[in-house]
Phi, psi and omega in degrees: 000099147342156180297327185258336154318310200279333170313308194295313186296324188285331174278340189293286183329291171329309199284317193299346184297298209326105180263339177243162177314302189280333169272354164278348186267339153309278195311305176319313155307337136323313191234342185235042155282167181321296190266032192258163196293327161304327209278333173330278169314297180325322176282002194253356195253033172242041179225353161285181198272155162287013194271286211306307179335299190295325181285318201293305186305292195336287194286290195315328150339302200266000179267320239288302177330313186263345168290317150336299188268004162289315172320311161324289203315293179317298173332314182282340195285297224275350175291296167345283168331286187302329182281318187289320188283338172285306181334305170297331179280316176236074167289148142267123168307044175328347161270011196261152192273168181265163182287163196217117180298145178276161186302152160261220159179152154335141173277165194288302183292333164294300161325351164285308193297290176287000148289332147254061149253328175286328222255324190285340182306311217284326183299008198068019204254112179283178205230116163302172191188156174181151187292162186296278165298129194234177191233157185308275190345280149264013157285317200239304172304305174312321192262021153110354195291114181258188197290330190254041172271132155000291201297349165301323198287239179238334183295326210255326186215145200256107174297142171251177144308136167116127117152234198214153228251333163295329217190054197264174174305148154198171189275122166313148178251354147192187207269012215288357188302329188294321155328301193268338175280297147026285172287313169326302163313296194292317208284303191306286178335316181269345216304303144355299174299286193321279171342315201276346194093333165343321212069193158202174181296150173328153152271099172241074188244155152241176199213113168259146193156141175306151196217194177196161200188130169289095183191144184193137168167183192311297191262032181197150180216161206274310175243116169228182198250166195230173180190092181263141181225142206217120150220093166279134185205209192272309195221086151231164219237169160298307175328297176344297177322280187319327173275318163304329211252325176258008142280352180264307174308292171333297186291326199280331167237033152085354154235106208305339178264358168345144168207137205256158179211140175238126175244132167326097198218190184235157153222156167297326199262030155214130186213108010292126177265141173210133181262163216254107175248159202241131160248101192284125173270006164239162175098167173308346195253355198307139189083339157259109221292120176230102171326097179243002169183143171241150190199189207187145168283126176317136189293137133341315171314301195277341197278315170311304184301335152303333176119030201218160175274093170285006161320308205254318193272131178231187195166154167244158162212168181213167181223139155232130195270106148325325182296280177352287183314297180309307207286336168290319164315307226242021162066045154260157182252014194212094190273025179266004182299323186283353185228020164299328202063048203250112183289329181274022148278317192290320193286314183308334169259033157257000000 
């Protein structure tokens, strides 16, 4: 065995030593580094011959070659090595079942929502829609709202950017402005009849919708939902109220023995006003008088700001919080749980 055979064997050895990537870059630098032992050899041919030169440079060529592709070789094994043990460390159970995104669903207060949409629809009650932001006029003035009532103030409502120091902008504090744009539209529609003595059709709508309030604690959130309800006619009575509102309750949960109570209260857009509490004769709740809405025969003041004679049009209206309602459906006592976003709260009602 020649001299650059055994450099080839010692380096091949050398490489096999080698356990890690940086001890392989060691053992390289032995032999094919600036000061490594090929290179070495390479710096001794410059005292040959030109013959001896061209036979020497050959075989050092061909040791150079095979040190190279033992070094290649090792490099792949210990790349190999290292890609099997993670593969080993981070196995898979192909028999374990795969993950599967879960179903989604309706939020519970949505489900509240289109349930009393479905129950006031069967009644002929159109279902309204309306902006958030609202302008002072119909959030407060239409409905009768006088100027130095509470509800104006900064304690009660989030004031917007927009309007007029007369007339500013603010987040509805509940859907009843929908009432009065609602009937506006319909009175302009219908105007022709109405001119002429004609009538026109009832107003019979409700208005769902997100509403805002300076207000946060267990049972109250800054933004919660409304459900305001309007019927206008010719001849529709308080009796009317009564029979509409305790057949919706009765149906919305499903019990037949409900028993509804109107109790005497004031709003400035009703008069007579009454809030509506509710009594379960079963249940965790049995026996207990729970305040779910308030409502009224419409003020004259507000039936005029539609744009009707109240001489001749009467009507009741109500307003009820759906957030309640869900939370009383489906026994939670704490309603900011609906609007935490906790999916292992939310997944239960799907």
């Amino acid at each position: 065995m020649n001299e650059l055979d055994a450099l080839v064997d010692s380096a091949r050895a050398s490489f096999e030593q080698a356990a890690t990537p940086a001890d392989l870059e060691n053992a390289k630098a032995q032999f094919l580094g600036k000061s490594g032992r090929l290179t070495e050899l390479m710096k001794g041919m410059a005292a040959l011959s030109v013959d001896e030169k061209k036979t020497r440079g050959a075989a050092i060529n061909l040791a150079k070659q095979a040190i190279e592709a033992a070094l290649n070789a090792r490099r792949q094994a210990l790349a190999d090595a290292e890609l099997q043990a993670q593969l080993k460390a981070e196995a898979l159970d192909v028999t374990l079942p795969g993950r599967q995104r879960g179903q989604g669903g309706l939020h519970p207060v949505s489900l509240t929502l289109e349930r009393i949409e479905q129950i006031f629809g069967s009644m002929g009650f159109d279902v309204a829609q309306g902006p958030e932001i609202e302008t002072d006029w119909f959030n407060f003035t239409a409905l009768n709202t006088p100027e130095d009532h509470p509800a104006r103030s900064m304690h009660d409502t989030f004031y917007v950017e927009g309007g007029s120091a007369s007339a500013p902008n603010l987040l509805r504090t509940h859907t009843s402005p929908m009432q009065i744009r609602h009937a506006v539209q319909h009175v302009k529609r219908h105007r022709d009849r109405l001119d002429a003595g004609q009538g026109m059709p009832e107003i019979r709508v409700i208005a769902p919708g997100r509403t805002y309030r300076v207000d946060s604690d267990a049972t109250h959130s800054p933004m919660f939902h409304q459900c305001e309800g309007l019927w206008i006619g010719e001849n529709v009575s308080f009796k009317d109220l009564k029979v509409v509102f305790t057949d919706f309750c009765r149906t919305f949960f499903e019990s037949d023995d409900l028993v509804l109570r109107f109790r005497p209260s004031f709003f400035p857009f009703t008069e007579p006003s009454a809030e509506i509490d509710i009594q379960f004769q079963t249940g965790p709740l049995a026996g207990r008088w729970l305040e779910v809405a308030g409502s009224g025969q419409v003020h004259p003041h507000v039936v005029r700001n539609m744009g009707l004679d109240p001489e001749h049009f009467i009507g009741f209206a109500f307003g009820m919080g759906p957030d309640r309602l869900t939370m009383l459906r489906y026994g939670v006592n704490d309603l900011r749980l609906f609007f935490d976003g906790d999916i292992r709260f939310l997944s239960q009602f799907q």
